[in-house]
Every structure is written in C-alpha cells, then in structure tokens.
C-alpha positions as CSV (number, residue, x, y, z in Angstrom):
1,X,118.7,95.5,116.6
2,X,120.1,92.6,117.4
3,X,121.0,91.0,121.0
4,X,122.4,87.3,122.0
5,X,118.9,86.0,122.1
6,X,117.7,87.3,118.8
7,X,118.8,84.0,116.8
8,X,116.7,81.9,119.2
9,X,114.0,84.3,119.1
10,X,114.3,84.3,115.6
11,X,114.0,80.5,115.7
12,X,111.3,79.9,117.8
13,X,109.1,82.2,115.7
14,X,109.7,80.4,112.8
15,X,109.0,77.1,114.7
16,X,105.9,78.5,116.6
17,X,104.2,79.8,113.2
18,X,105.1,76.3,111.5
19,X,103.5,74.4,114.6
20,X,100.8,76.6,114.5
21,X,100.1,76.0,110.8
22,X,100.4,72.5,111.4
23,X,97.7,72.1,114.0
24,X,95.5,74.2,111.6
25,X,96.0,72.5,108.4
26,X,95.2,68.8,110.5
27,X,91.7,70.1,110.4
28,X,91.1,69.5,114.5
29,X,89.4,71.7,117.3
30,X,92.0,74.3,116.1
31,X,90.5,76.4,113.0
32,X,92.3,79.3,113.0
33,X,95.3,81.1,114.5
34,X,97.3,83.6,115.4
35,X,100.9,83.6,116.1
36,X,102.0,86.5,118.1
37,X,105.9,86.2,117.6
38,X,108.7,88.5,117.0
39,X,111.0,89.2,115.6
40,X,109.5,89.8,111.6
41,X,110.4,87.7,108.8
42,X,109.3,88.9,105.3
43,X,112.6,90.4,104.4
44,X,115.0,87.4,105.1
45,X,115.8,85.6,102.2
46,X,117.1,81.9,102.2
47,X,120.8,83.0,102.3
48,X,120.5,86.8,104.3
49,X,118.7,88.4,107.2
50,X,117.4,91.9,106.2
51,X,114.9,94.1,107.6
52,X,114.8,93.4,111.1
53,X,113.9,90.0,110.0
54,X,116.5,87.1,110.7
55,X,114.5,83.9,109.4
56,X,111.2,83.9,107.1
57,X,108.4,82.7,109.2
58,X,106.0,82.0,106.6
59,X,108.4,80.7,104.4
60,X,109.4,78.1,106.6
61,X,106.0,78.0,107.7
62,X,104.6,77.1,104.4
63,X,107.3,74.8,102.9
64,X,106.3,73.2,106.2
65,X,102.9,72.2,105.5
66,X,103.7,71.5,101.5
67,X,106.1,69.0,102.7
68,X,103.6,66.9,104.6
69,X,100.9,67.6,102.4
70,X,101.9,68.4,99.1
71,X,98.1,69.0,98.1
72,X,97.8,72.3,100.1
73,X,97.5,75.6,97.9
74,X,98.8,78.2,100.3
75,X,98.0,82.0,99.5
76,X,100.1,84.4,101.1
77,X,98.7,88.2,101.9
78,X,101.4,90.3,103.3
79,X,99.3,93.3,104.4
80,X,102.9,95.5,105.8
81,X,103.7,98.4,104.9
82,X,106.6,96.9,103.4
83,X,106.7,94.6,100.5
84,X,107.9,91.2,101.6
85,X,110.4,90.4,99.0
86,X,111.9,87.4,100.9
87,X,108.6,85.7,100.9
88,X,108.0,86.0,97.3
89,X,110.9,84.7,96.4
90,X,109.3,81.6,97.5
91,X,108.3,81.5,94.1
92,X,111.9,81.4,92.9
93,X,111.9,77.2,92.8
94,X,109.4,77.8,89.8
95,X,106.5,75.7,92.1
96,X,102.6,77.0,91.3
97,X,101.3,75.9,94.5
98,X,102.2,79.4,96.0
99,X,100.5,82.8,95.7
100,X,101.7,85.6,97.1
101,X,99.2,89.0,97.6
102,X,101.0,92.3,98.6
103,X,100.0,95.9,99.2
104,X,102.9,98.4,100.3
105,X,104.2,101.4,99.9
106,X,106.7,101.9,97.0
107,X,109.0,104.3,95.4
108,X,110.9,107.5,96.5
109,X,113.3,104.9,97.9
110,X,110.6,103.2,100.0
111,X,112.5,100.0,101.9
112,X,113.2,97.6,99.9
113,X,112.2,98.8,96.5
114,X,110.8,95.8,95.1
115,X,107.0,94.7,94.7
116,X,106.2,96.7,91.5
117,X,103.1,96.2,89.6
118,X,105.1,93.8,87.2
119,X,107.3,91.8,89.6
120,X,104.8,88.6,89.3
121,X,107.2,85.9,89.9
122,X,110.6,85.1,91.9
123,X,110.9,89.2,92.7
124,X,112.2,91.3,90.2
125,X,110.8,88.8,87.3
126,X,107.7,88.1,85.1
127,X,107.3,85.1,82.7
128,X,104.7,86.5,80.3
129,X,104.2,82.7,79.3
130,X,102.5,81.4,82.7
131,X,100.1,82.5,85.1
132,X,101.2,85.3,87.4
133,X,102.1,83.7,90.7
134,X,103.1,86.9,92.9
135,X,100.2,90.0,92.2
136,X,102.0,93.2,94.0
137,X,99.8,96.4,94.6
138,X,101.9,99.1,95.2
139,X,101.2,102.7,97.1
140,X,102.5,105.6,96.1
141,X,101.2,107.8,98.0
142,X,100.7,108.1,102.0
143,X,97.4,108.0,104.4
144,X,96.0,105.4,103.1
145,X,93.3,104.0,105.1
146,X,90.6,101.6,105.4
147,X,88.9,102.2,102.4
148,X,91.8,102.2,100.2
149,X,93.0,99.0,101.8
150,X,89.8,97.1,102.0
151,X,89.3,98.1,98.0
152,X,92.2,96.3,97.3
153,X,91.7,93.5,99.1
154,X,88.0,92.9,97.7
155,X,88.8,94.0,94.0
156,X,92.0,92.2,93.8
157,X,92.9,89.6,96.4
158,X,89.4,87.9,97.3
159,X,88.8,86.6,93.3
160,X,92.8,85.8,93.2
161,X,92.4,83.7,96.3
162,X,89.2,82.1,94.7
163,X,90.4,81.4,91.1
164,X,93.9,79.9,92.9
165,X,92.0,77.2,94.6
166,X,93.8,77.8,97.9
167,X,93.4,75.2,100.6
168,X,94.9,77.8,103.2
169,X,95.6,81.3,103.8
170,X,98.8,82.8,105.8
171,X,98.5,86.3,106.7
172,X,101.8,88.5,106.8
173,X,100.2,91.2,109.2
174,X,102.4,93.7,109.1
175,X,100.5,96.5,111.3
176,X,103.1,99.2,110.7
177,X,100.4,100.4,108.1
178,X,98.1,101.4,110.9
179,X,97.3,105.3,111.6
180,X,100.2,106.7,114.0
181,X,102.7,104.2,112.9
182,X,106.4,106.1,113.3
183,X,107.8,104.3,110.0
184,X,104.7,103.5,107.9
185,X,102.9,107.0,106.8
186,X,99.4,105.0,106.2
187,X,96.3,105.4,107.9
188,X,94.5,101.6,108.5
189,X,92.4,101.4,111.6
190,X,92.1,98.5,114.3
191,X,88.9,97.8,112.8
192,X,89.8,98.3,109.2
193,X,92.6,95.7,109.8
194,X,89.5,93.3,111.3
195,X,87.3,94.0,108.3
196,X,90.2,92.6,105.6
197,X,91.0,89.2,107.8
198,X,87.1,88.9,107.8
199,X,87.0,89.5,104.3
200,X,89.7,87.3,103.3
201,X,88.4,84.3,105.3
202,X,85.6,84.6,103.5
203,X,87.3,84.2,100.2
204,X,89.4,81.2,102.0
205,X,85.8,80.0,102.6
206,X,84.6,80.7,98.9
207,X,87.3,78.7,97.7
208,X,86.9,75.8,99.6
209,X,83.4,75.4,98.7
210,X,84.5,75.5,95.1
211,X,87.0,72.6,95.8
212,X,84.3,70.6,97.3
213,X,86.3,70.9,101.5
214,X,82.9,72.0,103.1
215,X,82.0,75.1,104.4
216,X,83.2,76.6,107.9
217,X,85.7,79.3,108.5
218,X,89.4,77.6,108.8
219,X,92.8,77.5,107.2
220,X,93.4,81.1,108.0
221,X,97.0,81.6,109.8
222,X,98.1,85.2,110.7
223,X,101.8,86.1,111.6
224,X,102.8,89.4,113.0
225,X,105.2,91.2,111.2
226,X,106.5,94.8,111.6
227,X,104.3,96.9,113.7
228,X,105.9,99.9,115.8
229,X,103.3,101.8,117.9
230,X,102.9,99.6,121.0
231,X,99.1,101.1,121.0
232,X,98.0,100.3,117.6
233,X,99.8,97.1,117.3
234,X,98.3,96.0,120.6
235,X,94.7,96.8,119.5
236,X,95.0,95.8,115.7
237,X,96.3,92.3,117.2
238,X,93.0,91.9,119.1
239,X,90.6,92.8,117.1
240,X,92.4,90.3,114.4
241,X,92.1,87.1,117.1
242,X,88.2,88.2,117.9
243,X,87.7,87.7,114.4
244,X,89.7,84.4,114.2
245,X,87.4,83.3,117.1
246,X,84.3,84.6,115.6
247,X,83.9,86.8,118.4
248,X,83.6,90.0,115.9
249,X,82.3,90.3,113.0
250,X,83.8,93.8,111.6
251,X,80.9,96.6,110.0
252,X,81.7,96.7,106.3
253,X,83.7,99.9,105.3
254,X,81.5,102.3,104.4
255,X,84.7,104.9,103.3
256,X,84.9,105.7,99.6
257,X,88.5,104.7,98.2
258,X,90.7,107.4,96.7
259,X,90.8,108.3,93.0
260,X,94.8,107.5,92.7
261,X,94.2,103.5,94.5
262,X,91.3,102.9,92.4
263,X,93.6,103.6,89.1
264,X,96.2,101.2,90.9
265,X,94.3,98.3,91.2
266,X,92.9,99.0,87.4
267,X,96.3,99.0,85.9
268,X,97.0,95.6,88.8
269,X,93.9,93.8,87.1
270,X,94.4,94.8,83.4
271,X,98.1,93.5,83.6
272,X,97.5,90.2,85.4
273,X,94.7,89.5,82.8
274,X,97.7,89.8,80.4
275,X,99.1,86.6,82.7
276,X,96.5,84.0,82.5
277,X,94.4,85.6,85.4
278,X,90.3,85.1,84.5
279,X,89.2,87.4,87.8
C-alpha cells in the first residue's frame, strides 16, 4: 500500500488538515470544514506508520492549533470503525486540553485491539486519580447502524463535549463503518453519518455558549479517515459538507438502539463517573 508518492501524500494531508484548522480556529468567513485527504492517519504513532496511515493528521493538526493558541480545548471524535490508538496517545504528554471520543469495533482480534472501556488515558492506561481524558465505546458485535451510533453519540459524547469546555471539535470520519463497507461489518447510513456531525456541532455549539464564545455553528473540522466502498464513502462525504454548509439539516433518528449498545454505553458512563466525569 505504499507507492513513491505516498510520503508526500502523507504530508500534504497532514499539512492540508492543519491549514484547514487554522483558517477555522481564526474565526473568519471560514466556519467549518472539511478536509478530503488521503491517505488516513489515526493509527500512526509519533515514532511508526501503522494502519495504512503514515502521519497522524489530527495529531499534527491539533498540536497545530494548541501551539498558536494554547487556550483552544480540542475534542476529538473518531467515528472509524477502527479505534484510533495513535491519536489517543496524544494524551501520552499528560496535557488535559485534549479529549479524545471513540466508537469501534473491538475484540475477536479486531485491528488494533486497543480502545477498551478502561483505556481512558495515553492507550492502554487509566489514572484512577484524574479525570478521564480518552472515553472509548467499544462494539462487540456487527451491523451496527444509525441508531446504535447516534445513541452513543447523544448519551455519551454530546455531555462529554459540553462538560470539557471544548473551543473546537475535529472529526476522525472514518466511513468504513457505513453499510456495505468490505472491512468494517457495520451498518451506518449516509444520513445517519449527517445526523451525528449535526448532532455534535450542536454540542460544539452548547459548549461555547457555556464559555461565553457566542452562538453560531463553527469550530467543527472533519478529516476523512478509512473508508473503502467508493459509493458509500462518496455519498457519506457529501452529505457530511451539506451539513458543514448548513445546506442539510439531517431528520432525527427515529431507529430504536439495540439492547447489547444500550448496556455498553451504561457500563461507559458508570465507569467514567468513577473518573471525575459529572455527565
């Protein structure tokens, strides 16, 4: 999977994302984004490629906008089917000004094994004496759709993103958990993948009225990650940058979520309660 132009691909996705961000955080004419770029990044870690992905977008990305304003609160939502275990080890420098949100599929040797319910920090750790700054939802089972996903994303992400006080919000859309996906085994639809960006900007919204930044949907940055059916990726894509625009507003998801994700995100809640966690 990789060619003589994959390292400057590599490079100018992690510089496109960053510049991206950039413009977004300066608060100008440019709100939102989207930064269609390949190759993926969640799996490389400071030191190693992994995963298809040679350099961390949103890693760099965020660092990025931290270093020229070290007031901005970034949360991370990494929506793959993968868990991103490069990007929440992030967190490894000890910092607080990072939270990272993942839902995945995990177990029965599911790449890359990491992202359990208890891997709250740098991944693979948990300091029971501070506030949780990774919260991973893991999926055990396949064909999880919209309502399962959107479940999660309301019951555990939206008051996580509030209670943080994040000042921005970068989206790890992975698409390979869309329906028809060769490598992912879940069911999301184009629409179900609009209805949690529109969901979370809301949150990014919330939390900026609580800080007193005005109201307004802005500061949400979405990154393609892994994504391999050409058709879904193509229309999940779009419908994601109509709701950036504010082009679409997605109908709420009417599906009721399945018994096993409901008892997930119980056990997520009731542990990061344990970790300093009000919501």
């Amino acid at each position: 999977f990789v060619s003589k132009g994959s390292a400057l691909a590599a490079r100018c996705a992690a510089g496109g994302l960053t510049d991206l961000a950039m413009r977004v955080a300066q608060g100008g004419s440019i709100r939102n984004g989207i930064a269609v770029v390949r190759p993926p990044g969640h799996h490389a870690e400071h030191n190693e490629a992994m995963g298809f992905c040679l350099y961390n977008s949103v890693a760099v990305a965020t660092r990025a906008l931290q270093a020229a304003d070290p007031t901005q609160k970034v949360a991370i939502v990494d929506w793959d089917v993968h868990h991103g275990n490069g990007t929440q080890n992030l967190l490894c420098d000890g910092k607080s000004d990072i939270l990272y949100l993942s839902m995945h599929r995990y177990g029965d040797g599911f790449f890359p094994g990491t992202g359990a319910v208890t891997d709250c920090g740098c991944t693979g750790t948990c300091n029971p004496s501070t506030r949780s700054t990774a919260i991973n939802v893991p999926l055990t089972k396949r064909r999880s759709g919209d309502a399962e996903y959107h479940h999660i994303v309301e019951s555990v992400f939206v008051p996580a993103i509030i209670e943080f006080g994040a000042t921005m919000l970068i989206v790890s859309a992975g698409f390979d958990c869309a329906a028809g996906d060769p490598l992912g085994g879940m069911a999301v639809s184009p629409m179900g993948f609009g209805a949690m960006l529109y969901t979370l900007s809301c949150a990014l919204q919330a939390s900026h009225t609580r800080l007193g930044m005005g109201s307004g949907k802005r500061g949400v940055v979405v990154a393609l990650e892994g994504g391999y059916s050409p058709e879904m990726l193509a229309a999940s894509t779009l419908v994601c940058a109509d709701v950036l625009h504010g082009s679409l507003i997605p109908e709420p998801v009417g599906a009721e979520c399945s018994q096993d994700v409901v008892e997930v995100v119980d056990q997520v809640r009731s542990f990061h309660t344990q970790h300093s966690w009000q919501s």
